[in-house]
N, C-alpha and C positions, 0 to 999 in steps of 0.2 A: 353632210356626214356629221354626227353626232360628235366625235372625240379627235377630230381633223383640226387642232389648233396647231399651233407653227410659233416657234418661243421665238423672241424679240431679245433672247438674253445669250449672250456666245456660252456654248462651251456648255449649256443645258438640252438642247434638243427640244423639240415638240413630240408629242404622241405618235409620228406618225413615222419616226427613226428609232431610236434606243436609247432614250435621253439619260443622261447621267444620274437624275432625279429618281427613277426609276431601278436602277442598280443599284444605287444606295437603298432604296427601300425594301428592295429583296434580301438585299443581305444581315439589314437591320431584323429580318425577319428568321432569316437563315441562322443567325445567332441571338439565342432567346437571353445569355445573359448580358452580352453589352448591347444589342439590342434594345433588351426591356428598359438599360438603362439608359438608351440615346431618347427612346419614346418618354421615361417621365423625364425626364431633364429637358426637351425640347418642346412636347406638347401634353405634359402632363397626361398622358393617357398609359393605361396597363397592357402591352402587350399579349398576357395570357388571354385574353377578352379574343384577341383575332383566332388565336388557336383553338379556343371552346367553340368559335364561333364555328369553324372550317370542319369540326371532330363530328357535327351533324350529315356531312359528305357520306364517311366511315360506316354509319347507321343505317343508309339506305337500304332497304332490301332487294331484294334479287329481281333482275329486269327494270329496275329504275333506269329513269334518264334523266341524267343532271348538265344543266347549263350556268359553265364559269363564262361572266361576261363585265366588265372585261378580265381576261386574264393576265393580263402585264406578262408576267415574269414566271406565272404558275405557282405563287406561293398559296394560293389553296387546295394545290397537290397534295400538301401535308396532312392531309382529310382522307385521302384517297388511300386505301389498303389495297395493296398486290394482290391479284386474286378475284379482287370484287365483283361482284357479277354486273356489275352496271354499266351504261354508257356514260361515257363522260365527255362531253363538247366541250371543247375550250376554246371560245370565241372572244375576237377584237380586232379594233379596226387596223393593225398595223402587223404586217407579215414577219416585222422583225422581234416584237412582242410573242406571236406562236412560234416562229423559231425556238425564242428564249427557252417557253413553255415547254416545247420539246424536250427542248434537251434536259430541264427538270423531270421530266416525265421517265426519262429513260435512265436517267442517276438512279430514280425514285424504284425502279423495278413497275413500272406503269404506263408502258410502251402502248400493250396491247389494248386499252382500255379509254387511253384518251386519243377523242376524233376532234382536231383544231381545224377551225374554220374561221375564213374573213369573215366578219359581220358588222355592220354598223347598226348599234343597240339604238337608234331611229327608225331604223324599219327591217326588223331583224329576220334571215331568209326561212322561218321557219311556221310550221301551220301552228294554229292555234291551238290549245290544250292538250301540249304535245312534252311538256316536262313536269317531272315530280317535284323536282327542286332545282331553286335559281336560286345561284350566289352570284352577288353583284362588291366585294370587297374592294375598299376606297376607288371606287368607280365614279358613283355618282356628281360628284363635288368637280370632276373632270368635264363632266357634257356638259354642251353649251344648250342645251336642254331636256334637265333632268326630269323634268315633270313627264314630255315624251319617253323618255329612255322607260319612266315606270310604266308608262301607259303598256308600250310594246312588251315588259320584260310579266309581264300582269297576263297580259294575250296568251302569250305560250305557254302560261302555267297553267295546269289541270287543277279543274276543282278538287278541293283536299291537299294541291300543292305547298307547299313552304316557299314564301320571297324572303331570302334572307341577305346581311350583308353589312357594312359599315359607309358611313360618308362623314368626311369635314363636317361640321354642322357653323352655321352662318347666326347663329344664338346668342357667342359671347363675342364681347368687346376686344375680349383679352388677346382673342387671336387674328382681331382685325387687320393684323400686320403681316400675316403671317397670310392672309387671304389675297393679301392685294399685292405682294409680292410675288405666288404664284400667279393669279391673272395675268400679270404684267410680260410674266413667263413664258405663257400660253400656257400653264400648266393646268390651270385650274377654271372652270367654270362662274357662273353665276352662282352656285352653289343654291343652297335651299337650309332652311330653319327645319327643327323640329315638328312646330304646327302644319310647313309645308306639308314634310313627308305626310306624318299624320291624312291629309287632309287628300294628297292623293292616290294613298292606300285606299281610304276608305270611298273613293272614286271609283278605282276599280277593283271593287269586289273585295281586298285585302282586308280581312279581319283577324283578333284578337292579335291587334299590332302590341307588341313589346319595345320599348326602344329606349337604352341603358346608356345614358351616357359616361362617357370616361375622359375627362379633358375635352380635346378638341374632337375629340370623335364619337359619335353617334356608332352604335352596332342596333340593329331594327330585324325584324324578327313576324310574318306576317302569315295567315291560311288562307288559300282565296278559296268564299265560299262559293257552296254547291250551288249552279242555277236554279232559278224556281220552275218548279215544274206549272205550266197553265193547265188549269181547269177542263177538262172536256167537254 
């Protein structure tokens, strides 16, 4: 299982409970103004960056299908407009994470709209070229392998789809501590460098990748193009 690690640190949780790590980061998100200021004081990064990111959700037109994977806590509900004509799958590997998401969903006015499912983003239950858009928000930096995570989240997106989303980025020095403290955790993965990502976007299919860094976090931005059509 992809994001099945088990923290080594009391009183934090692993992914696969309701870890305390993860509560704090919802609520960090949940308030934009100490919030923003826990993100630059702790890892120099701009909060509004998550929210621009999630507001492409909002845009989708009528009859899209979008996949939040993982969804923690459901803080990319904030994207999601009451009303919207779209489906919304809010997948991950931990039942106590879609509960969370729920009951976001239902604060939110967005009951009707999001469909949560188990899923482990290594071999995720779904057919292929089967969404518009995948948001993957501080996900990646969690799998114990991220490289598969894109491969699979690359599969299920329809040519013309958007891979969009945020990761730790494993680039700077400055947050070396801050990497190997979550490991230690179980919270956090092997993680992956910018060139990585780069490098397995453009593996599967993923073009005209954008990816903006802010402090410790990486927000990536990708179209999977259209198959080629063969010759007759």
């Amino acid at each position: 299982m992809i994001r099945s690690v088990v923290s080594r640190v009391p009183g934090l949780g692993g992914w696969s409970d309701d870890p305390l790590w993860a509560t704090f980061y919802d609520w960090t998100v949940e308030h934009p103004r100490v919030g923003g200021a826990v993100w630059r004081a702790g890892i120099q990064s701009d909060l509004r960056l998550l929210y621009r990111a999630a507001s492409e959700i909002g845009r989708q037109p009528d009859g899209s299908r979008i996949l939040d994977i993982p969804c923690g806590g459901g803080v990319a509900l904030r994207g999601l407009k009451p009303g919207q004509d779209v489906e919304y799958v809010a997948a991950d590997i931990a039942q106590a994470m879609l509960d969370r998401t729920m009951r976001a969903a239902e604060e939110r006015g967005l009951l009707d709209q999001v469909n949560p499912q188990l899923a482990d983003v290594g071999d995720l239950p779904f057919e292929d070229d089967s969404f518009d858009l995948v948001v993957t928000f501080t996900g990646l930096h969690c799998f114990p392998d991220p490289a598969l995570a894109v491969i699979e989240m690359a599969r299920v997106l329809k040519p013309g789809g958007v891979l969009t989303g945020s990761a730790l980025l494993n680039d700077s020095l400055r947050y070396a501590g801050l990497r190997k403290v979550g490991r230690v955790a179980g919270l956090l993965g092997p993680g992956c460098t910018q060139h990585d990502l780069e490098g397995w976007f453009a593996g599967q299919g993923i073009a005209d990748v954008v990816i903006e860094r802010s402090g410790a976090i990486g927000y990536f931005r990708g179209v999977k193009r259209a198959a080629a059509v063969e010759p007759e």
